[in-house]
Backbone bond lengths (Angstrom), bond angles and torsions (degrees), N, CA, C in turn:
res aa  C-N    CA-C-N  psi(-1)  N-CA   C-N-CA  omega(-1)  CA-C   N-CA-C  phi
1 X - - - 1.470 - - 1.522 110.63 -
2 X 1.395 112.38 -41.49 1.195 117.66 -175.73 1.601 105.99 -63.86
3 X 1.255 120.94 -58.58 1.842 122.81 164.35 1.459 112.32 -44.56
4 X 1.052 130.95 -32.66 1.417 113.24 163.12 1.483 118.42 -71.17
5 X 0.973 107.39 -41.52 2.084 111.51 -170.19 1.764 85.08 -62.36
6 X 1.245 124.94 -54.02 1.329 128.45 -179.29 1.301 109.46 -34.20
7 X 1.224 108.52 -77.23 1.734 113.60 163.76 1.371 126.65 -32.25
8 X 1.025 97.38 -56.07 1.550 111.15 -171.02 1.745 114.40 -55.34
9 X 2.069 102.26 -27.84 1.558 116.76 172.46 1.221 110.43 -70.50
10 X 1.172 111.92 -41.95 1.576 113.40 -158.83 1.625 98.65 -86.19
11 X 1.125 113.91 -37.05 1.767 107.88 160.19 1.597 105.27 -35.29
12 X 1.520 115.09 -80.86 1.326 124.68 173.24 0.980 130.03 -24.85
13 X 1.416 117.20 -19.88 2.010 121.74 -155.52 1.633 76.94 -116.32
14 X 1.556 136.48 -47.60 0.802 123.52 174.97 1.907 136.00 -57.43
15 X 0.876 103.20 -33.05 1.815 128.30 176.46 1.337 90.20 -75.85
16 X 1.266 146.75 -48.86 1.726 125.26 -167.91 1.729 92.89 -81.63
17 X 1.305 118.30 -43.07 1.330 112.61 -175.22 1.661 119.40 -55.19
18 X 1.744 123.70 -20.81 0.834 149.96 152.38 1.485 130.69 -58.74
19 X 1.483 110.69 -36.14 1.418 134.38 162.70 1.536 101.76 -70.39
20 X 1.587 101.26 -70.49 2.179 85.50 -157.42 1.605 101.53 -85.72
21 X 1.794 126.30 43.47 0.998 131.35 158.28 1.544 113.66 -92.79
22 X 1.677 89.17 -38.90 1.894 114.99 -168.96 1.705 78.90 -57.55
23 X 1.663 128.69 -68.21 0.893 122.41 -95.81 1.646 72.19 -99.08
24 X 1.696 130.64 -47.39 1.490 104.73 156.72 1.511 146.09 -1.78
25 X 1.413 86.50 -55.51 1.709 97.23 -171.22 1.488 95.30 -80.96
26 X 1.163 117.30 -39.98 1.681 102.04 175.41 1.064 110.56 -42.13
27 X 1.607 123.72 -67.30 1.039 126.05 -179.09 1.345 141.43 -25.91
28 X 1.402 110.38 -52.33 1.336 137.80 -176.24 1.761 96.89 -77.71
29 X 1.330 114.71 -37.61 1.651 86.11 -177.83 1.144 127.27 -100.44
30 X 1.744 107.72 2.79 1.432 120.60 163.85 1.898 100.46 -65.22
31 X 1.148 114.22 -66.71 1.520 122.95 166.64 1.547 100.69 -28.01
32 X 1.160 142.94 -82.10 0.888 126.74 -163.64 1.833 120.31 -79.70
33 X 1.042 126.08 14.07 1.444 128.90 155.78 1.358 98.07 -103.97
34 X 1.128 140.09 9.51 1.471 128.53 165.92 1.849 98.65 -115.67
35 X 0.730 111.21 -3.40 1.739 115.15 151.72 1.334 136.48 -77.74
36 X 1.472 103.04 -42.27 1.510 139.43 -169.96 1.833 118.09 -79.25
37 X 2.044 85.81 -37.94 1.618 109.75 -171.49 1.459 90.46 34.34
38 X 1.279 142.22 77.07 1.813 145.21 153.11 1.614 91.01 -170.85
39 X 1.603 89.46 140.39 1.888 98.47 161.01 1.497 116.54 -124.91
40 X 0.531 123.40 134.59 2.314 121.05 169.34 1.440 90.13 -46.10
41 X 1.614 106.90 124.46 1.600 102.50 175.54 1.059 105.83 -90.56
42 X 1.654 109.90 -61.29 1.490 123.34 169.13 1.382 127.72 -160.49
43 X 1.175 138.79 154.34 1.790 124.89 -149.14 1.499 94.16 -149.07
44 X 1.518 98.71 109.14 1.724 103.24 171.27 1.439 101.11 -137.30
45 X 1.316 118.13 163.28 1.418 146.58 -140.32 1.648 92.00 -18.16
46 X 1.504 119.80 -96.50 1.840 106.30 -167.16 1.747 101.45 -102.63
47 X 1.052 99.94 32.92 1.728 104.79 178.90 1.351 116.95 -106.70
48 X 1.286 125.13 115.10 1.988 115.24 179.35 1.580 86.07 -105.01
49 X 1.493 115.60 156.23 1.892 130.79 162.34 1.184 97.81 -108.30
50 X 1.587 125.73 123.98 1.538 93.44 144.09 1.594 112.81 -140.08
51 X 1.453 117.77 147.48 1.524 101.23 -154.17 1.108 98.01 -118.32
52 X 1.776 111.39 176.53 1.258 120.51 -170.52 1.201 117.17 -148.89
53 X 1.447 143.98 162.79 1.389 134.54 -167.21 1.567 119.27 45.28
54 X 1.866 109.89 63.88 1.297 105.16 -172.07 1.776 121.45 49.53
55 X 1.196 105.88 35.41 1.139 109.59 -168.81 1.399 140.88 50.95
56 X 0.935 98.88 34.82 1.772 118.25 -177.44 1.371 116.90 -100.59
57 X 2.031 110.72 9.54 1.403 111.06 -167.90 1.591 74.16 -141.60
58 X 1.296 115.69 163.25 1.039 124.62 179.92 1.880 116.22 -155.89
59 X 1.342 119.71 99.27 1.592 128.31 -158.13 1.908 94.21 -95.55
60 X 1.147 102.01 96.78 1.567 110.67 175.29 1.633 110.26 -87.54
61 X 1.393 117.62 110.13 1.737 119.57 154.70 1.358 94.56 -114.71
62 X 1.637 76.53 146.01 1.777 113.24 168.07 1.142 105.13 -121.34
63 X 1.258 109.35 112.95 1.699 115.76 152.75 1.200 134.75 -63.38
64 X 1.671 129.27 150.65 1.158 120.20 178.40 1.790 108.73 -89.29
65 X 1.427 104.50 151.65 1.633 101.86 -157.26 1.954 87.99 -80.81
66 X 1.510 99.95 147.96 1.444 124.11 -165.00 1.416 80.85 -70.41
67 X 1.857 123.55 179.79 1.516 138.68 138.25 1.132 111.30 -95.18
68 X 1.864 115.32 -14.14 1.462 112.23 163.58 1.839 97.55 69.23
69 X 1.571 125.55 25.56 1.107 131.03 -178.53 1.961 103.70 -107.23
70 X 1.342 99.75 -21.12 1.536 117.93 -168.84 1.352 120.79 -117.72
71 X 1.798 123.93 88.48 1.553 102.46 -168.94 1.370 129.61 -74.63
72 X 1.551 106.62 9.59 1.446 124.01 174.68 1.689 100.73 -65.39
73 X 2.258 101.99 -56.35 1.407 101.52 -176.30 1.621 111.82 -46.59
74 X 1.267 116.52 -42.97 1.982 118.99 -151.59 1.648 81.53 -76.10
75 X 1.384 158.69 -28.27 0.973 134.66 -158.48 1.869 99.73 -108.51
76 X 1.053 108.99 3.47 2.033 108.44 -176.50 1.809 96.00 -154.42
77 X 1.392 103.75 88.00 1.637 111.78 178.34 1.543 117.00 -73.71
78 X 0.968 123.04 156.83 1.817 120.02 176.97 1.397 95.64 -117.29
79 X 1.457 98.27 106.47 1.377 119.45 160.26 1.594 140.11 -54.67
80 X 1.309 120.15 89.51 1.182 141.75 -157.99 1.686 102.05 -64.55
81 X 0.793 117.81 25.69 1.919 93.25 -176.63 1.758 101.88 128.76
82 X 1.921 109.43 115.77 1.117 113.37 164.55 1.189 110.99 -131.41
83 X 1.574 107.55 142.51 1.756 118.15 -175.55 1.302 91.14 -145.39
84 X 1.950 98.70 174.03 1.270 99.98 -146.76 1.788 78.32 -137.81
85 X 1.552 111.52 154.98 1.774 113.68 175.79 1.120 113.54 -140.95
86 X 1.704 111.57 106.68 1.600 104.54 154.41 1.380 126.05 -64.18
87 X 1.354 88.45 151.06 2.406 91.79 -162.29 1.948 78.00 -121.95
88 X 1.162 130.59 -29.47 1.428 129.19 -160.95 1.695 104.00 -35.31
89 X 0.980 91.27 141.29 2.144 94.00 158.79 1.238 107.19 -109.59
90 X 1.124 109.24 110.07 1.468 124.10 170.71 1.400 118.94 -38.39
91 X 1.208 106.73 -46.19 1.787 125.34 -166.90 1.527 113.11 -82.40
92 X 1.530 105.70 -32.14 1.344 103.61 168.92 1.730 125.89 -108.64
93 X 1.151 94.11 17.79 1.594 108.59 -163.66 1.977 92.64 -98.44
94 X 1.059 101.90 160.06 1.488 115.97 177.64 1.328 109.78 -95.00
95 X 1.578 125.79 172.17 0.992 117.83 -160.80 1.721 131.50 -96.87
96 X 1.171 108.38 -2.09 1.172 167.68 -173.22 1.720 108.27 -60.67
97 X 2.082 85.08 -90.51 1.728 96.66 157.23 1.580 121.66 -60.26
98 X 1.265 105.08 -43.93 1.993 103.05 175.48 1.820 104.84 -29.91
99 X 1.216 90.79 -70.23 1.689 98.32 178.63 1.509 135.98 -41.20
100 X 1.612 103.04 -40.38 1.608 107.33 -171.06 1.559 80.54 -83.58
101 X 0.981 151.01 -55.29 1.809 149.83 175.56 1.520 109.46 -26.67
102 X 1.212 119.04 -40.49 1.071 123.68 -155.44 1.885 90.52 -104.25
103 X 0.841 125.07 -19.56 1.704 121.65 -179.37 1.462 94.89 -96.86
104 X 1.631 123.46 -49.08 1.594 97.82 154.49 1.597 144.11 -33.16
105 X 1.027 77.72 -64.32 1.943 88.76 172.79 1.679 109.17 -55.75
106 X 1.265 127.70 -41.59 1.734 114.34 164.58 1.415 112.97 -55.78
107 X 1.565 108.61 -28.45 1.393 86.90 170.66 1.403 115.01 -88.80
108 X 1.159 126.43 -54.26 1.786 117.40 179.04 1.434 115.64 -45.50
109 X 1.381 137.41 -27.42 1.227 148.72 -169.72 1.719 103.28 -85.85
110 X 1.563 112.98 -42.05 1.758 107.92 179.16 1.148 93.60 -92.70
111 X 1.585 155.01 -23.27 1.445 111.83 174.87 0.952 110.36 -58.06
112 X 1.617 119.94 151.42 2.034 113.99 151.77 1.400 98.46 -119.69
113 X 1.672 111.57 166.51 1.278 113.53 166.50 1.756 115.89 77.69
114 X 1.458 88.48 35.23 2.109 103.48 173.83 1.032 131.04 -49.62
115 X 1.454 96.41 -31.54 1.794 119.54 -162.23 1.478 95.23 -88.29
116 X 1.464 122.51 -44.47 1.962 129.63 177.78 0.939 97.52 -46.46
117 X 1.243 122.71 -57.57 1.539 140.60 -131.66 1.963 92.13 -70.18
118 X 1.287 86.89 -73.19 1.581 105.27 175.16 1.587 126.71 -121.48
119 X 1.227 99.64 69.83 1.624 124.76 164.90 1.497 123.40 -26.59
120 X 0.979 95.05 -45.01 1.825 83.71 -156.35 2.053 99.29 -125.58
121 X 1.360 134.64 -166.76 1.080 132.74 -168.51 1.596 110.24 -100.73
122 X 1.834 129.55 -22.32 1.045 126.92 126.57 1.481 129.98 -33.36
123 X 0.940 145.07 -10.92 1.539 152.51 -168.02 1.861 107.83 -94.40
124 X 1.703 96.79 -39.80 1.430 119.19 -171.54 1.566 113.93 -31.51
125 X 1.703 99.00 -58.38 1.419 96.54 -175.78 2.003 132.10 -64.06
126 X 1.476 91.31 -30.66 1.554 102.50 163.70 1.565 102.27 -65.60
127 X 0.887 120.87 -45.45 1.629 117.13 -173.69 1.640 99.30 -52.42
128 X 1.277 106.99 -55.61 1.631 110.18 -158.80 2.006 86.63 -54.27
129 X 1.095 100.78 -48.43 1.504 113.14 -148.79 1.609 91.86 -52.71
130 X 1.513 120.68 -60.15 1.272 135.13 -172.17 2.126 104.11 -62.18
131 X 0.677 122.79 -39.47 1.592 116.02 170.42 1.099 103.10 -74.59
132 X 1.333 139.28 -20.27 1.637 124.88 -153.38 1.644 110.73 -115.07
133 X 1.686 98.74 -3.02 1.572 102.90 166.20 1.676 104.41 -107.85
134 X 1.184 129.03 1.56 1.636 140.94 161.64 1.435 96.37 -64.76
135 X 1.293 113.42 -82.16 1.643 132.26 174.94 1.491 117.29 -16.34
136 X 1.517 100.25 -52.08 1.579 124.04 -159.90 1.517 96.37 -88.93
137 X 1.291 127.17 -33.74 1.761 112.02 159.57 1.348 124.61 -72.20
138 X 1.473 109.34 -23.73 1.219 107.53 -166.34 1.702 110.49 -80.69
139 X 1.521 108.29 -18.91 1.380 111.87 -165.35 1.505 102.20 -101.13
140 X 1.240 133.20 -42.17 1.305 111.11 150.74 1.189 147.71 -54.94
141 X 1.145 108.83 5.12 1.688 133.68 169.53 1.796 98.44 -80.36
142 X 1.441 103.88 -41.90 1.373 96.77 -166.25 1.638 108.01 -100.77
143 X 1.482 128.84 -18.36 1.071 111.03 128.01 1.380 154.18 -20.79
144 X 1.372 124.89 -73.35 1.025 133.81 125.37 1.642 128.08 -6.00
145 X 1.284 126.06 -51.42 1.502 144.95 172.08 1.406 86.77 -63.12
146 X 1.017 132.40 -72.25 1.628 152.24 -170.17 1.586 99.81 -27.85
147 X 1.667 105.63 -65.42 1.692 133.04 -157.81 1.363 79.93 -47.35
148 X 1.553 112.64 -71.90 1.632 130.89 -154.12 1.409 117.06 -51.38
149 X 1.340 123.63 -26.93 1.343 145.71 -165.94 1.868 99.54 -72.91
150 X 1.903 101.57 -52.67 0.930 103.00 -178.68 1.804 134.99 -85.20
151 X 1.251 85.24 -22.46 1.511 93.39 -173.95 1.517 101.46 -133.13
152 X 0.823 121.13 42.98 1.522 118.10 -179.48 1.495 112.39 -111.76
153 X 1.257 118.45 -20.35 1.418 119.13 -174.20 1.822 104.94 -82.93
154 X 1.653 104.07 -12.42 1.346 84.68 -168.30 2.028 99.63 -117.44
155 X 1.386 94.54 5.34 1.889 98.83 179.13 2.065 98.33 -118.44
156 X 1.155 103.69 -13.00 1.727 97.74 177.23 1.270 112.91 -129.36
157 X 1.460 124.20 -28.65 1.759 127.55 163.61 1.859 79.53 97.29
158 X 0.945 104.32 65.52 1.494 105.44 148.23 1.298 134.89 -126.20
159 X 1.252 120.73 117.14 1.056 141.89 -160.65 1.658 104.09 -43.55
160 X 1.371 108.78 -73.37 1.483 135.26 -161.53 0.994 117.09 -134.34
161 X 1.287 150.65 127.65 1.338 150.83 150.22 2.097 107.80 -116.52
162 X 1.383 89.45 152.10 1.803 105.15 -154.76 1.248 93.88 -161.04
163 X 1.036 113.33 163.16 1.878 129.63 152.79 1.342 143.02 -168.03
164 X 1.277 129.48 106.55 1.525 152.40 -165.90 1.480 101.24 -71.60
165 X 1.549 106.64 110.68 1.546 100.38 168.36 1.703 108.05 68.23
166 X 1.148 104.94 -151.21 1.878 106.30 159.06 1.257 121.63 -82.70
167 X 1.424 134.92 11.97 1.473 148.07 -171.02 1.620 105.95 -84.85
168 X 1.081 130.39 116.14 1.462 125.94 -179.49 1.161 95.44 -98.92
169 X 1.476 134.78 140.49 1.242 133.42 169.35 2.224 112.07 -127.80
170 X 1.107 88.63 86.59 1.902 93.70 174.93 1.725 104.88 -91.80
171 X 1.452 102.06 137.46 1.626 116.59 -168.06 2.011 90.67 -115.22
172 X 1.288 111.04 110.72 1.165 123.93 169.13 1.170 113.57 -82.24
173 X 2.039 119.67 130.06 1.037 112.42 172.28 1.390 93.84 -145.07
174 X 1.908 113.97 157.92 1.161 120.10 -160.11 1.790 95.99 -163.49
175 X 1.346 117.68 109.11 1.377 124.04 174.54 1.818 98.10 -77.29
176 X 0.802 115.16 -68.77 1.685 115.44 168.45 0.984 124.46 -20.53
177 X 1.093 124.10 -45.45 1.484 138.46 160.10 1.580 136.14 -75.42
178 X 1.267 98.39 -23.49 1.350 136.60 -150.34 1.595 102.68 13.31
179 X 1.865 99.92 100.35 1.676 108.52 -167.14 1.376 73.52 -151.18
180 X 1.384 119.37 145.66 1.559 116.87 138.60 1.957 92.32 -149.10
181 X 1.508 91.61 144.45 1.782 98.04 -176.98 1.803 94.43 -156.14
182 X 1.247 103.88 -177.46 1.490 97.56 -148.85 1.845 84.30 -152.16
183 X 1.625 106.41 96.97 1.695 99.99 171.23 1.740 118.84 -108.88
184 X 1.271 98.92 144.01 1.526 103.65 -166.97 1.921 107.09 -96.55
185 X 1.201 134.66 95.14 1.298 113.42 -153.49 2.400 79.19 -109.49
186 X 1.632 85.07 157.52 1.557 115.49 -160.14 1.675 90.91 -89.51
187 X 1.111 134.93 138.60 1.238 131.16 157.83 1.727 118.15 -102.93
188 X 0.942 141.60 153.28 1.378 151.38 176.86 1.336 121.00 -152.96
189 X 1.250 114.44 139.14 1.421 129.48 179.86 1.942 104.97 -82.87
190 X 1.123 123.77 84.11 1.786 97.76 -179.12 1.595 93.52 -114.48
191 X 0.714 124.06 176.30 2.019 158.82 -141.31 1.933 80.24 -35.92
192 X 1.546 116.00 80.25 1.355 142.13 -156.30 1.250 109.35 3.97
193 X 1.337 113.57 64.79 1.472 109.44 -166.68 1.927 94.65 -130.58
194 X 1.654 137.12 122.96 1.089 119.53 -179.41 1.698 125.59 -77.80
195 X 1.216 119.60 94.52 1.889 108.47 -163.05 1.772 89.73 -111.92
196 X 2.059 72.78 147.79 1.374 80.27 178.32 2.071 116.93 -120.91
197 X 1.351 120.71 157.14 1.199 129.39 172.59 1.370 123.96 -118.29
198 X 1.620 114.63 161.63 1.370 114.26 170.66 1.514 117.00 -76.64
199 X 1.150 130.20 95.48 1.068 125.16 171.30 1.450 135.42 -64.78
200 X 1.318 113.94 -7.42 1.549 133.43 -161.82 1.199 133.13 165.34
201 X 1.230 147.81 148.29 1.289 129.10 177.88 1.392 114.16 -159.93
202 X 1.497 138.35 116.83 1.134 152.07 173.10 1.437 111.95 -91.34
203 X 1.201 107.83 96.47 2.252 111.92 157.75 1.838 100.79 -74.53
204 X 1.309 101.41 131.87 1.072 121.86 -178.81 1.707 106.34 -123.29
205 X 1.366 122.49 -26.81 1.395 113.69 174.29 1.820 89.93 -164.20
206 X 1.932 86.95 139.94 1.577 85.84 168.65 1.448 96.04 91.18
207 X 1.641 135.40 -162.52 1.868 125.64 -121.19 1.582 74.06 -171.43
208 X 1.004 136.52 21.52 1.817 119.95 -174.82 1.316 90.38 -85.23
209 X 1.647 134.63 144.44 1.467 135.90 158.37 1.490 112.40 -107.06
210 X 1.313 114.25 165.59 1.485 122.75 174.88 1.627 112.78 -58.15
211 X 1.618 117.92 -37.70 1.108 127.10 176.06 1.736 105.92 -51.86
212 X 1.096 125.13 -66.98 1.443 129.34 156.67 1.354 108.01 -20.71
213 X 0.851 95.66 -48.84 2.517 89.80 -174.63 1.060 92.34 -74.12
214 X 1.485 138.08 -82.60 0.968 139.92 -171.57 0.807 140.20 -11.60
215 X 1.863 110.18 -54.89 1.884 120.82 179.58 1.337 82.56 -74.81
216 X 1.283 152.36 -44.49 1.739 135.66 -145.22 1.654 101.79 -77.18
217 X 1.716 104.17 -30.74 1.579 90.80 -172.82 1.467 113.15 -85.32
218 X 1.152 116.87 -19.71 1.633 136.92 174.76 1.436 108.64 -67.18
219 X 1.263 121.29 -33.75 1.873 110.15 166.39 1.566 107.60 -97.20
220 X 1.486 99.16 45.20 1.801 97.66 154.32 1.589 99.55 -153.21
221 X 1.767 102.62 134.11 1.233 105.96 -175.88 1.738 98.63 -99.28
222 X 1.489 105.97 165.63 1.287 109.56 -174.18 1.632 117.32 -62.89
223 X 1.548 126.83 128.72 0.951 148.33 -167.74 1.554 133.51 -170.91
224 X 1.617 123.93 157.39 1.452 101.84 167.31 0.628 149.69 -37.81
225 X 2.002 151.65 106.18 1.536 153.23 172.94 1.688 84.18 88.84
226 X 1.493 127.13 28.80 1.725 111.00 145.97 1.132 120.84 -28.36
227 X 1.588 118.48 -70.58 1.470 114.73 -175.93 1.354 123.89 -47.40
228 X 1.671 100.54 -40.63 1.928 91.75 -170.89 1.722 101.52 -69.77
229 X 1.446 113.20 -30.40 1.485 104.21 170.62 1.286 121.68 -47.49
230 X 1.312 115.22 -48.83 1.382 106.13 -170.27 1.607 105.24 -77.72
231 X 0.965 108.55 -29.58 1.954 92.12 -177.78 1.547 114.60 -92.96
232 X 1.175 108.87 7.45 1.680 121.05 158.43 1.316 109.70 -78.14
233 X 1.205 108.18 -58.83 1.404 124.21 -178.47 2.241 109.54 -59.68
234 X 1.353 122.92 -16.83 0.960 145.11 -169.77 1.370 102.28 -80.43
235 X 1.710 96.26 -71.08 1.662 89.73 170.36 1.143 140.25 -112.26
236 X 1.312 100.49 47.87 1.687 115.24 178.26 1.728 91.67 -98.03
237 X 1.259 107.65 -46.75 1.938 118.03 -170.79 1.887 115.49 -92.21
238 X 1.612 110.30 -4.14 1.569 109.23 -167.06 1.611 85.79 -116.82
239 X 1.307 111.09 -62.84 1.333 126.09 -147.98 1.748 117.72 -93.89
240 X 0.895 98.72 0.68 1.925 105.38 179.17 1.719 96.22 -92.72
């Protein structure tokens, strides 16, 4: 009896050791698709998928079919044609993702010349690499949008945050101050970099001017959590 219960442990010690092995490798390849931001969607005869943003982006190559006469050709394919697919639902999507989708697409839409660029099936991985640091600014931008949405009214006094198109629009309000104004800042995709501008600005209570936004957003160059800089930086100097 005792050799069985024995057994029966080392079964046990074995099965968790089996578990937080599984649960490693989870780990590690969640980690590394959040490195990668790309997954293998799906790969049939000269077709690769591979998607992006929870799959809401979709990077289509077509290969050109081998003669399979050249084992140089079967190991370096010439890539016939790459396009790119939004899957997003607009209607059910937040406002957040709408946006980083939409700063994607300026970029897939202004490159030309995909196929030059990256010819052949060696090329692939720079490709992945080069879309997937576009992706990777664009979505921490909307992260970030996300952060602000949630906790921003009670660490920056913002009223509202929204956004039209690439237009972010946050409505500052401040009894302490007694200021509330409402700035619309412009987003743009330039040399894949996300920068932002004053697009507009409504004072609704209180002496704050656009000139005031302006110089604060102008001493920050484009970089990670820009935005929360600048509206940290907003109401540390407008709104206290």
């Amino acid at each position: 009896m005792s050799e069985l219960e024995m057994q029966k442990k080392q079964s046990l010690n074995k099965v968790n050791r089996l578990k937080d092995e599984a649960k490693k490798f989870e780990s590690h390849i969640t980690m590394l698709h959040t490195i990668n931001e790309w997954k293998l969607g799906e790969k049939r005869d000269n077709c690769t998928v591979y998607t992006f943003l929870h799959e809401t982006l979709h990077l289509e190559l077509v290969f050109e079919k081998s003669n399979g006469n050249d084992a140089e050709n079967e190991s370096e394919l010439k890539i016939a044609n790459i396009s790119f697919k939004h899957q997003l639902d607009d209607e059910k999507s937040q406002f957040h993702a709408r946006l980083v989708h939409l700063l994607v697409s300026q970029y897939t839409a202004g490159e030309t010349g995909w196929v030059k660029k990256y010819p052949t099936s060696k090329h692939v991985p720079q490709l992945l690499h080069d879309v997937s640091l576009v992706v990777s600014r664009c979505r921490l931008l909307g992260e970030e949008l996300h952060r602000l949405k949630l906790w921003g009214s009670l660490r920056f006094d913002i009223l509202d945050i929204s956004c039209t198109g690439t237009e972010v629009h946050i409505v500052f309000s401040s009894l302490k101050a007694f200021s509330k104004f409402e700035v619309v800042f412009s987003v743009s995709l330039i040399n894949h970099v996300c920068e932002l501008q004053v697009q507009s600005f409504r004072n609704i209570i209180g002496c704050t001017t656009v000139q005031q936004i302006e110089e604060i957003v102008a001493s920050f160059t484009p970089a990670n959590n820009v935005l929360t800089k600048i509206v940290k930086n907003i109401h540390s100097n407008l709104l206290r």
